[in-house]
Each structure stands twice: as C-alpha cells, then as structure tokens.
C-alpha positions as a printed NumPy array, in Angstrom:
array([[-155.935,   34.961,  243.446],
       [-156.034,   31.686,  241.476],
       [-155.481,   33.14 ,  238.639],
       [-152.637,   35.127,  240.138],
       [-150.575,   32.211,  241.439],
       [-151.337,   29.892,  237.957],
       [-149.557,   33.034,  236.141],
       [-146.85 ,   33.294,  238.998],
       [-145.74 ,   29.842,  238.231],
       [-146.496,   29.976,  234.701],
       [-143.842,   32.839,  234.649],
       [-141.189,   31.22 ,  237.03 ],
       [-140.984,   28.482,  234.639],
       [-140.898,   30.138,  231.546],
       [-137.904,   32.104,  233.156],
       [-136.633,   28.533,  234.864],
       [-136.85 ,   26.96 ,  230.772],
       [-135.552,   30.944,  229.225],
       [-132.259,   30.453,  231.626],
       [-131.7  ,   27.396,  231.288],
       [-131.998,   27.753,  227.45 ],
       [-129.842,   30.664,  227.536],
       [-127.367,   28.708,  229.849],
       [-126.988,   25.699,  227.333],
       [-126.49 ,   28.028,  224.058],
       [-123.868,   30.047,  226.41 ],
       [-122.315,   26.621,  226.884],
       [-122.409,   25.989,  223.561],
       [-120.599,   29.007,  222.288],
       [-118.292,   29.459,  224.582],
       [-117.249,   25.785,  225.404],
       [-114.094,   24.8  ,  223.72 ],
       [-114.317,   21.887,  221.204],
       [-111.072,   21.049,  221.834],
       [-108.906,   20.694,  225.315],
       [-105.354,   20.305,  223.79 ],
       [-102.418,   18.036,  225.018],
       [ -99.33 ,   18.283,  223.59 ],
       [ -96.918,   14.883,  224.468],
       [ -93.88 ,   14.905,  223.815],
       [ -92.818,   17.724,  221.717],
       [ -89.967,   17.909,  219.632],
       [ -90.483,   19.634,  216.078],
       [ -91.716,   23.291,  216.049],
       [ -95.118,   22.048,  214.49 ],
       [ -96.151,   21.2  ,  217.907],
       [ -96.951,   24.396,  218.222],
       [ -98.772,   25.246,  215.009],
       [-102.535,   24.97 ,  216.814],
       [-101.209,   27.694,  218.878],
       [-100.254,   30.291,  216.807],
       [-103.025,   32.614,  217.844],
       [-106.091,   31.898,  219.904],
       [-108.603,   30.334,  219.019],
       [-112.063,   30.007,  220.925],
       [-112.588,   26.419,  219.547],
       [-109.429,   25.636,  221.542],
       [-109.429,   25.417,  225.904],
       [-106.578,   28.179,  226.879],
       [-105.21 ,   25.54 ,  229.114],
       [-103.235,   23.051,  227.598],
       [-101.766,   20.248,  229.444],
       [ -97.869,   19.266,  228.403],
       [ -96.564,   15.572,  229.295],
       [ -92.824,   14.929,  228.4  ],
       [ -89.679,   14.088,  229.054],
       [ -87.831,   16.776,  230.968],
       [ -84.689,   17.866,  228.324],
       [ -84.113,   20.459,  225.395],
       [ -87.034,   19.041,  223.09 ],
       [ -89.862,   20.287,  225.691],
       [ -87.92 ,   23.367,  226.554],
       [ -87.606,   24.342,  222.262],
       [ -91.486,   24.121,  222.945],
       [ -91.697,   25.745,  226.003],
       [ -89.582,   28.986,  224.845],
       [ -91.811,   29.049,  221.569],
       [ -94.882,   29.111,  223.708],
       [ -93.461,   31.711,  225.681],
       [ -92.492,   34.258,  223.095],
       [ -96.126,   34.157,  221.766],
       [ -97.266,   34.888,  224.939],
       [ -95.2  ,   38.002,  224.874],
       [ -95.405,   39.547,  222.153],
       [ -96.849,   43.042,  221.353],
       [ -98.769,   42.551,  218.457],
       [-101.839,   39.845,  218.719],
       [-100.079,   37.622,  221.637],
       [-101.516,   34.316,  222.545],
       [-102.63 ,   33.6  ,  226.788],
       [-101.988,   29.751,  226.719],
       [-101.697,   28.7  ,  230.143],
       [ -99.297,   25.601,  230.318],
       [ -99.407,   22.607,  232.62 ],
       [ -96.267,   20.857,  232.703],
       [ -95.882,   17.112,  233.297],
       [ -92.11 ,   16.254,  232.843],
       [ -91.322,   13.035,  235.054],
       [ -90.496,    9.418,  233.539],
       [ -94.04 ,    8.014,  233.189],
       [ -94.872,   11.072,  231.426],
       [ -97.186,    8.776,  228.704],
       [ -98.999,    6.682,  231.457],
       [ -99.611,    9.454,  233.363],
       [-101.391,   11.527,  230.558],
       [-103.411,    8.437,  229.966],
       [-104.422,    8.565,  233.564],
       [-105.308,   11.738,  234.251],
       [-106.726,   12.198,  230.518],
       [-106.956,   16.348,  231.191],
       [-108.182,   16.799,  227.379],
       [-109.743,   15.234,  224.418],
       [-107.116,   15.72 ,  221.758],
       [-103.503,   15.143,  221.767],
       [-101.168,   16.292,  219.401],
       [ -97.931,   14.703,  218.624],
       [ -94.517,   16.351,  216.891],
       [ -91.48 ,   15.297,  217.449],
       [ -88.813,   11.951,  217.474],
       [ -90.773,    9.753,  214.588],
       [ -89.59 ,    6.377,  216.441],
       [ -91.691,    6.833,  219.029],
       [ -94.627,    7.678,  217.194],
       [ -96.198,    4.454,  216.369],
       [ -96.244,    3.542,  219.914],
       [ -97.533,    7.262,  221.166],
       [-100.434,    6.923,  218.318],
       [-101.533,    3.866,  218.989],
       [-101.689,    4.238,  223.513],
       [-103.907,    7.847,  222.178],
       [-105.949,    5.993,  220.306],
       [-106.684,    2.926,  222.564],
       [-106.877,    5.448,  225.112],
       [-110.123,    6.998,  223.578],
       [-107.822,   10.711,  222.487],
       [-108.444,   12.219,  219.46 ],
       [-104.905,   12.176,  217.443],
       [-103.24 ,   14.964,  215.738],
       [-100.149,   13.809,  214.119],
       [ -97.07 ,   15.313,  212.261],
       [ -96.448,   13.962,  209.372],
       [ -94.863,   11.477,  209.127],
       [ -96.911,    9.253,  211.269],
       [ -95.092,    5.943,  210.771],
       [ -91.505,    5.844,  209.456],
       [ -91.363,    1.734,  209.458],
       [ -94.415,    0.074,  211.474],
       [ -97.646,    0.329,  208.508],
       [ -99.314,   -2.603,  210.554],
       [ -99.392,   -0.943,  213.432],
       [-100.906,    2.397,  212.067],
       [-103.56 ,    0.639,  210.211],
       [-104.613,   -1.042,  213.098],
       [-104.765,    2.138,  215.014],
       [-106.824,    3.608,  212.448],
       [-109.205,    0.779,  212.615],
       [-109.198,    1.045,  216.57 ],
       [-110.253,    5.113,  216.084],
       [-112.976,    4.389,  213.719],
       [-114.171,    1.96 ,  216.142],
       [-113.952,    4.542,  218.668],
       [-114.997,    7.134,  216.756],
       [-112.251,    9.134,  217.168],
       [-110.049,   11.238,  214.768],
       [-106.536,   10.034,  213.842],
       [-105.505,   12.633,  211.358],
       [-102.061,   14.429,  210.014],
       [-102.366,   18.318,  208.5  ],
       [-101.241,   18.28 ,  205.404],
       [-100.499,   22.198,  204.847],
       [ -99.59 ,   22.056,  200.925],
       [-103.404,   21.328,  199.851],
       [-103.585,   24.526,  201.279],
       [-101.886,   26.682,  199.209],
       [-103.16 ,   28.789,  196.405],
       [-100.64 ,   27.575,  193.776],
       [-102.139,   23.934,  194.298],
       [-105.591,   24.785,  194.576],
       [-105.623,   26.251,  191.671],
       [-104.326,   23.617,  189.985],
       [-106.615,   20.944,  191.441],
       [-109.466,   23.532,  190.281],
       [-107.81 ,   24.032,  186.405],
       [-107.651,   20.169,  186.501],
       [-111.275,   19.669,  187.226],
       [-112.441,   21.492,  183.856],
       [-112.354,   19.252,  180.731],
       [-112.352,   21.568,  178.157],
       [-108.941,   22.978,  179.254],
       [-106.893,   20.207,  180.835],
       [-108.802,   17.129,  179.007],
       [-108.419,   14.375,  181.226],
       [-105.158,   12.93 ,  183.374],
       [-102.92 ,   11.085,  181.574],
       [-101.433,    7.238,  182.137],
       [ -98.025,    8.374,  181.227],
       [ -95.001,    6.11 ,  181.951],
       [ -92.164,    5.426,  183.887],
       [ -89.891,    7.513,  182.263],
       [ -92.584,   10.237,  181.766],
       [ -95.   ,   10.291,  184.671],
       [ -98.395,   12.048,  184.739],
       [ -98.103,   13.105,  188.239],
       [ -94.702,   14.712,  189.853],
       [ -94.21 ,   16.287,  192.935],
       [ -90.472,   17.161,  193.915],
       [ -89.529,   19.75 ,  197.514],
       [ -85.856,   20.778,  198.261],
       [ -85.128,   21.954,  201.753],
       [ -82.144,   22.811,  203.424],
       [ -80.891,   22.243,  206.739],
       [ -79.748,   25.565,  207.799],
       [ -81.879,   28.775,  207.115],
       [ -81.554,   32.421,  207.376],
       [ -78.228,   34.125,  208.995],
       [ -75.998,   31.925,  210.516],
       [ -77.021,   31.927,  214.23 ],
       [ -80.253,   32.779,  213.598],
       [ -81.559,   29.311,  212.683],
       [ -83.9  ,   27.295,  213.801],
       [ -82.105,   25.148,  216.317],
       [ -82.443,   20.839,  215.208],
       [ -82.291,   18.031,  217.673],
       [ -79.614,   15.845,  216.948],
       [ -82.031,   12.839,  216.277],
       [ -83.537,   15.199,  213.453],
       [ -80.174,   13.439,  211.475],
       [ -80.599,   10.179,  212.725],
       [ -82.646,    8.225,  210.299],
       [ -83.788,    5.501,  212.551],
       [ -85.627,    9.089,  214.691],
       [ -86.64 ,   10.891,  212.16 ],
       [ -86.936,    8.802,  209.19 ],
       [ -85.398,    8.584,  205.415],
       [ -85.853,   11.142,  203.235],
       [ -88.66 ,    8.808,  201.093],
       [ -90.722,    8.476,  204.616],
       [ -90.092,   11.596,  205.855],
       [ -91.261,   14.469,  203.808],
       [ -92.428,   12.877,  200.665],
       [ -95.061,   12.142,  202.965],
       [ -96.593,   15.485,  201.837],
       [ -95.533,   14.998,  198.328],
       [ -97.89 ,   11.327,  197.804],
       [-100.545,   13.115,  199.629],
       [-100.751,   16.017,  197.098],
       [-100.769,   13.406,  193.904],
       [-103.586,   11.557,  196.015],
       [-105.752,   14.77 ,  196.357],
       [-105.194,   16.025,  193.039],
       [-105.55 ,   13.266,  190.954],
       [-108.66 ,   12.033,  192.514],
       [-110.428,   14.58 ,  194.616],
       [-112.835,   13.235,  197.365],
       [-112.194,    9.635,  196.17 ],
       [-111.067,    6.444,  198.31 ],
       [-108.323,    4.327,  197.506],
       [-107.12 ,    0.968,  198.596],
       [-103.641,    0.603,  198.762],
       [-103.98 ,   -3.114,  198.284],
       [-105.671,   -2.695,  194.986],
       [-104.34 ,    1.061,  193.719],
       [-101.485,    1.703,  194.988],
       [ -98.221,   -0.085,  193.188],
       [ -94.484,    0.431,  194.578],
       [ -92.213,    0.649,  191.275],
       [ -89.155,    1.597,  192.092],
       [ -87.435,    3.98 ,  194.744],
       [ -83.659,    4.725,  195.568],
       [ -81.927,    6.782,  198.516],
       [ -78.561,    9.242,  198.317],
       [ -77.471,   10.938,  201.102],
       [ -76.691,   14.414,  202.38 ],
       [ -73.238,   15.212,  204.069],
       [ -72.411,   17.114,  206.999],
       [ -69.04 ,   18.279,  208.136],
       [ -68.865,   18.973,  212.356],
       [ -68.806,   22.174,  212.021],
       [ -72.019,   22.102,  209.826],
       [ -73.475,   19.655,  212.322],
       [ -72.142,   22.151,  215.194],
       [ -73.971,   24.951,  213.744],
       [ -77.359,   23.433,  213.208],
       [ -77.478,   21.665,  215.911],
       [ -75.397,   23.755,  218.671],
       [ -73.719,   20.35 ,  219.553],
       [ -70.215,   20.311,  220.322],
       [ -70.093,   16.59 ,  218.896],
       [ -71.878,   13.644,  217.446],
       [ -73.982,   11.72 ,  219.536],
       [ -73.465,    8.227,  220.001],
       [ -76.351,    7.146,  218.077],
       [ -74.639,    9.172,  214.983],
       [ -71.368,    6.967,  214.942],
       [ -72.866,    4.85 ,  212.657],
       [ -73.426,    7.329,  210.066],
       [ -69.596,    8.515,  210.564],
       [ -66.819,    8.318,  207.907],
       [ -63.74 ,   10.594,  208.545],
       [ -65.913,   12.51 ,  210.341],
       [ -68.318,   13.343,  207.862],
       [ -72.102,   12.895,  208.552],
       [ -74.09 ,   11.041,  206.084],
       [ -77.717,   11.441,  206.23 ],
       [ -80.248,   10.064,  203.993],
       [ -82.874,   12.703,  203.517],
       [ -82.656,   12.436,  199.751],
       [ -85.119,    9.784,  197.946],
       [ -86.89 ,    9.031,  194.851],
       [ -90.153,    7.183,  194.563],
       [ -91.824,    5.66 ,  190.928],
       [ -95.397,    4.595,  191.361],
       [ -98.836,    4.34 ,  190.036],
       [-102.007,    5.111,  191.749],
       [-104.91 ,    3.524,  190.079],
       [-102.432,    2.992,  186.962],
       [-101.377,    6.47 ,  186.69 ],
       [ -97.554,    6.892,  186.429],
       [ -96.483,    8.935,  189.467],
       [ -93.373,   10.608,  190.806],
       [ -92.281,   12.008,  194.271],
       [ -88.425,   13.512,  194.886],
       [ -87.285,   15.003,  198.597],
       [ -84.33 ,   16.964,  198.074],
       [ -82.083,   17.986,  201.128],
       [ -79.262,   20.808,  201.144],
       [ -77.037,   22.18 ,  204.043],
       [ -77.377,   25.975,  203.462],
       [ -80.247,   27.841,  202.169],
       [ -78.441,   30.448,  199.541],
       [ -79.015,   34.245,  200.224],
       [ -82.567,   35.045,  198.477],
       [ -83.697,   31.722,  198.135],
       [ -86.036,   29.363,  199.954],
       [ -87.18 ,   26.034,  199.905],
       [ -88.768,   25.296,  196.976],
       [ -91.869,   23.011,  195.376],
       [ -92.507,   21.874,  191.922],
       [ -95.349,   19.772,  190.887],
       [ -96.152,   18.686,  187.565],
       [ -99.957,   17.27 ,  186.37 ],
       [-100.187,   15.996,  182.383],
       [-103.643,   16.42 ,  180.854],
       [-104.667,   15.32 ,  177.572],
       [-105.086,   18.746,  176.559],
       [-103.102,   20.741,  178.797],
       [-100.11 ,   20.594,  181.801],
       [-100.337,   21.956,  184.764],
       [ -97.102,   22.999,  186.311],
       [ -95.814,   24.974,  189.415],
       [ -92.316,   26.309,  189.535],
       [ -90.89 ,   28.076,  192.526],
       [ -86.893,   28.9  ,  191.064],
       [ -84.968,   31.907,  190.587],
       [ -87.438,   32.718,  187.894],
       [ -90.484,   32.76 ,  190.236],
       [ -88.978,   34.965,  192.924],
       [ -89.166,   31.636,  194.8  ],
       [ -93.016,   31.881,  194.982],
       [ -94.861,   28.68 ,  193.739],
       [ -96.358,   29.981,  190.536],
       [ -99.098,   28.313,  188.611],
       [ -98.66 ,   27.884,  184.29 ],
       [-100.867,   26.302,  182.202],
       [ -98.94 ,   24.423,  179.28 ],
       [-101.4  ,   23.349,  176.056],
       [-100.167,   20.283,  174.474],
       [ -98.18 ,   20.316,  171.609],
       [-100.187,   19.956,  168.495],
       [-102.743,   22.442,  170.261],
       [-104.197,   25.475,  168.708],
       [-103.493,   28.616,  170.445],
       [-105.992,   30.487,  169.29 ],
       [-108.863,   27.98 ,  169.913],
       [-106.997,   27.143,  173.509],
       [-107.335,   30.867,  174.515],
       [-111.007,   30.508,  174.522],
       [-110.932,   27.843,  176.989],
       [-108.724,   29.943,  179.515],
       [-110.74 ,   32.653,  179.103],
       [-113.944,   30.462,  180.458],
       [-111.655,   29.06 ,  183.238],
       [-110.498,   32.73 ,  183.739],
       [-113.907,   33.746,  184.558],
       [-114.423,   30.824,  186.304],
       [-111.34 ,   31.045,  189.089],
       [-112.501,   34.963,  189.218],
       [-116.189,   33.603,  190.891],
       [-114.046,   32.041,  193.309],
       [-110.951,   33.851,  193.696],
       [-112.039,   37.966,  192.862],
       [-108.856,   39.261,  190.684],
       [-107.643,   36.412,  189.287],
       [-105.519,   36.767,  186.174],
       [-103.789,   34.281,  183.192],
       [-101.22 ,   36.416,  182.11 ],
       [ -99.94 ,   35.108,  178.665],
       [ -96.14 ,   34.465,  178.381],
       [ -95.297,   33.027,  174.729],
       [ -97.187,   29.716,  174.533],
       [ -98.499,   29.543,  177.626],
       [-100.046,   31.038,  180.276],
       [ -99.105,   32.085,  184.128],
       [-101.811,   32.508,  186.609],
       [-101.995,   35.36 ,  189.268],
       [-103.786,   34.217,  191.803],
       [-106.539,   37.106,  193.269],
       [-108.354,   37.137,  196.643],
       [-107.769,   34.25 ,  198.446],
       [-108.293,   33.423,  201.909],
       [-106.085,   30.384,  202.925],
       [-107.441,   27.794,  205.226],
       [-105.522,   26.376,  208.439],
       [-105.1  ,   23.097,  209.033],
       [-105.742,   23.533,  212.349],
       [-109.044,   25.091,  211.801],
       [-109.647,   21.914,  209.626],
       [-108.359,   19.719,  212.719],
       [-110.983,   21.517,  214.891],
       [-113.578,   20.826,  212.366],
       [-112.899,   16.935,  212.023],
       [-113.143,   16.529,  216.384],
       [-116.028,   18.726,  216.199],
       [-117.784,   16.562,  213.684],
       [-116.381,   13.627,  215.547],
       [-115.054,   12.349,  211.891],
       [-113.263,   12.784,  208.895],
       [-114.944,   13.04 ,  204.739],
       [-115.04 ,    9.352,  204.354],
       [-111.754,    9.493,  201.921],
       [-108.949,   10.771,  204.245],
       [-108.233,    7.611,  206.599],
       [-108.008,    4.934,  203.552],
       [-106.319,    7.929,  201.941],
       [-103.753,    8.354,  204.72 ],
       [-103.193,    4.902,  205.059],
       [-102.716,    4.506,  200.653],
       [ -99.767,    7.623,  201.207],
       [ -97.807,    5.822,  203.892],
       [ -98.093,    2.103,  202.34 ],
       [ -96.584,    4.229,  199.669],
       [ -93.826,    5.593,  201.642],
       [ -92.993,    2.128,  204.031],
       [ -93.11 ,   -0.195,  200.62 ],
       [ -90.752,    2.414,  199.181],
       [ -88.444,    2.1  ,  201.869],
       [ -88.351,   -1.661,  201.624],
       [ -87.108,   -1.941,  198.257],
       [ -84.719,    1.402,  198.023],
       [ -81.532,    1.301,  196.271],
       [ -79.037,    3.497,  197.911],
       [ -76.596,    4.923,  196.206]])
C-alpha cells in the first residue's frame, strides 16, 4: 500500500511537472513577440507589418490618433485586407481617436511595440515619449527631418532601456543590391573600394519618384502635409534617407561608424518640384491649398523641395546621394534606382531605365586597362559562388561586361527583421551608431544646402 501511494504521487507530479512543461512551451509558441500599436498613422507604411499575419505578431492591435483622414487612409487599408478573398488578414482594431491620443497610449501601454508613419514633424517628439515610455520603436524613415540631438539622445535612452529604436530600410533587401554587396566582398573580382573624388565618387546612389502613379484616379491618395516641407521634410532628409543607408551597408558591411569621426558633409544643394492646382487637386483630392502651403505659393504654382543632392565621404570615401521627384509617372515606367560602387578592379552598377524594363539590374564593369579574358575567370568563380547561394544564377555577357540574372532568391521582410530585433531585445551592434551616422548625414546636409 506504501508502495502504492509513493508511486501515486510520484505519478501526479510527474504529470503536475509534464503539464506544466507542456503549458510553458505552448506559451512559448503561441505567445506573440510582439503586441503592435500603431500612433498616429499617416503614410501607407503604417501598415506594412500587417500585410499578412503573422504569429510573431498579437491579432489585436491597438490604434491611438487623431480622429481625421490620416487614421481613416489607415483604417480603409486595414479593412480591405481583412476582406479580401485570397490570403486575408483578421486584425482586430482598437481605436483610440480623442485629443490626448499620445498620453493616453502611454497610460494604458496595451502593447510592447509601437510603430510610427506618418507627419515627420511630429516624429521627434512621438520617438522620444515611446522610448522614455519603455516601447519598443518602429520608425519610418525618416526619423528626424531637423532635431539630430534629440534622436541621439533617444537612442541613448533605448539602449539604456534596452529597447529597440529601429527604421526598415527595405532596399538592403533587394536582390539587385545584395548581389552587389556580395560581388563587392570578393577581391579577386572587384579589388578593393576606391577613394575616388568629388567629381568622381566611389559610392552613388540616386531614386526618382513621382508624385502621381498609375491611372489618373487610381492613385494613391497624399495628405496635403506630404508637400509641406516643414511635415514631411526636404527632399535631402526625406528619402535619401534610404540612399546614405545603402552606401553605409555596402561599403562597410557589419562595421560601426562614428559620425563625429567618419562621416564629413561636403556639399549639398536643393531644387524644387512644381505643382499646378489641378496637379495638387488630383493627388491630393483637395479642392485648394492649405494654409500652411501659402508660403510655397507663386501665381499659384506649388513649389516643393523634394529634389536634393548630397557630396560626402564616409571614412574618406567619396560618396554621392540624389532624390529625384516628378509629378506623373509615364505609362510603362516606374520609379527607378541606380547605384554605382568603383572597385579597383571592377564597378558595380545597377540600372533600372527603359533599357532594364524598369527592373534594377545588376552589371559588372572591369576597369579599363583590364584583360577580358583573364577577368572572365574571376566571374566564373563568383558565378559559382552566387549559384551556392542563389540556385540559377547567371552573368550573361553583353560586350565588355557582364549582366547578372539573379536565380532563386527568397527576399527577406523587414518586418520579419523588426520581429527579430524585439525578440532578441537588440539590434547587431552596428545599426544604432549606423542610423545615427545616416541622419547626421542628412540634418548636416540640410544645414548647408544651396537652393537653387
């Protein structure tokens, strides 16, 4: 009987430690990493952790903003992946649209991670409340258009937290760029980066958007503030945010920099893009200007400046960023990205024109007392290479030199990376004094701009 009851309990608390053990690895699994806020949305890349479900992220996501258009552009988005018939999302919104919208989500603090998109002027002050706050921060790009003190010091009040402060940067995502980061890696083919100059930098990276895209009417709708520099930013703050970040992370992969030591400002200038009203109308499905446009206003003509030029050097190399903005996106085209890397032995250039079907292609360029013959051998070995990585990968050769076809490639989202970073709790050791190096960049090239 003894021995009964010893193996009685014996059992009832290996089943007591079994369920339990089964109840925390249940937990585990199923317990979202992340329990989203959104605040204040007013770009469509609030949205982009919500594209599809994901089981890192809590179904319920809690929404605090000012009650107007900008949350209801969100809303609708929401709502259309919700419904639709193939693969839609179940995101269960919880609206907060009074006033006090920002205390209040500090107060009730109904997630761990809030993600910000929307009017850039208000960003500095939304970043650095998350932060104090104890949030982990996802930001669009940009995440200061003016204020670098007060991001840095948000970024040393996260680390201090031990919280993430971190903008996606979707361009080191795409094939085109990988591959050239990879090519750029192997000696024997690209040599080593070079200095270059002002006139002839080692490193360029130039975008062109436009304004209005697709059929007329079937646009993306823009917020008037979108043209309002003081909002949304100057061209050189705004976008070319993405462009310094890719010259970072190619030119010196999984490296820190100091922007007090490698970063130095050049030179930088500003033009601007010009919108009649009924441009402006169409875009922005305003009947007229807002107040906070007049300024902008000559003879009724909007001038914007989205347009900007940067010269710099990072670590001494010669480097070059241009943001190009047009009204109309031409029938066939598409925004486009060129970016330029000079080896001692090879450049690496991506073109996305007429040419390239508007896809960002990838060609290798061997310098200009190289032999071709001898060179072939190398892209052969980086051929085979790529093909470990990337199954199907091809260098096509067109004259003197070569185009890459990129094979199997799965691309990587930056919100999975997101998830990863608040999972781990931080970032590779790089990307804050990285992030802060691209938008000293950008703010010091505001400062001294030369508009034309």
């Amino acid at each position: 009987m003894k021995f009964f009851r010893k193996s009685l309990a014996l059992i009832v608390c290996i089943g007591v430690i079994w369920t339990t053990n089964v109840s925390f690895l249940i937990n585990t699994v199923d317990s979202p990493v992340v329990k989203l806020i959104i605040l204040d949305p007013g770009h469509g890349h609030a949205t982009f952790m919500q594209g599809t479900m994901n089981p890192a992220i809590d179904q319920e996501v809690h929404v605090y903003a000012p009650a107007g258009p900008d949350v209801q552009q969100y809303i609708n988005a929401i709502e259309r992946g919700n419904n639709r018939k193939s693969n839609p999302t179940n995101w269960k919104l919880v609206m907060y649209t009074h006033s006090d919208y920002l205390e209040r989500m500090i107060a009730d603090k109904k997630g761990n991670a809030v993600l910000i998109s929307g009017n850039n002027s208000k960003k500095s002050e939304y970043i650095t409340r998350s932060i104090d706050a104890g949030f982990h921060v996802i930001a669009d790009k940009p995440m200061a258009i003016n204020d670098f003190k007060s991001l840095e010091k948000s970024f040393a009040t996260a680390a201090r937290k031990k919280v993430v402060l971190f903008d996606p940067m979707d361009l080191r995502y795409d094939i085109s760029n990988i591959l050239q980061k990879e090519l750029s890696q192997i000696p024997e083919l690209f040599g080593s980066l070079q200095k270059g100059t002002l006139e002839n930098p080692a490193l360029v990276q130039a975008n062109l958007h436009h304004y209005l895209k697709g059929p007329a009417g079937q646009t993306a709708v823009r917020p008037g503030w979108f043209f309002d520099v003081n909002q949304q930013g100057h061209g050189i703050v705004d976008v070319s945010t993405h462009l310094v970040d890719l010259n970072q992370w190619l030119s010196f992969p999984g490296k820190s920099l100091d922007y007090k030591t490698d970063i130095k400002v050049i030179s930088s200038r500003e033009w601007a893009s010009r919108l009649t009203p009924s441009e402006f109308k169409l875009v922005t499905k305003l009947n007229k200007y807002p107040e906070y446009l007049k300024k902008d206003l000559k003879d009724s003509i909007l001038s914007v400046y989205s347009n900007g030029e940067i010269n710099y050097t990072i670590k001494g190399i010669h480097s070059k960023v241009t943001v190009l903005w047009n009204y109309k996106e031409p029938p066939g085209s598409s925004d486009t990205h060129y970016s330029l890397m000079r080896g001692t032995k090879a450049d690496l250039e991506i073109r996305q024109g007429a040419a390239e079907q508007y896809k960002a292609t990838l060609f290798v360029k061997p310098g200009k007392y190289t032999d071709l013959d001898e060179f072939a051998k190398y892209i052969k070995t980086a051929e085979q290479q790529l093909q470990a990585k990337y199954p199907g990968t091809e260098f096509i050769r067109i004259g003197d030199q070569w185009q890459i076809k990129p094979g199997a490639f799965q691309r990587t989202n930056s919100a999975e990376v997101a998830i990863s970073y608040i999972k781990e709790g931080r970032m590779p050791e790089w990307e804050a004094p990285n992030m802060r190096a691209k938008y000293f960049t950008t703010i010091e090239a505001l400062k001294i701009a030369k508009r034309e």
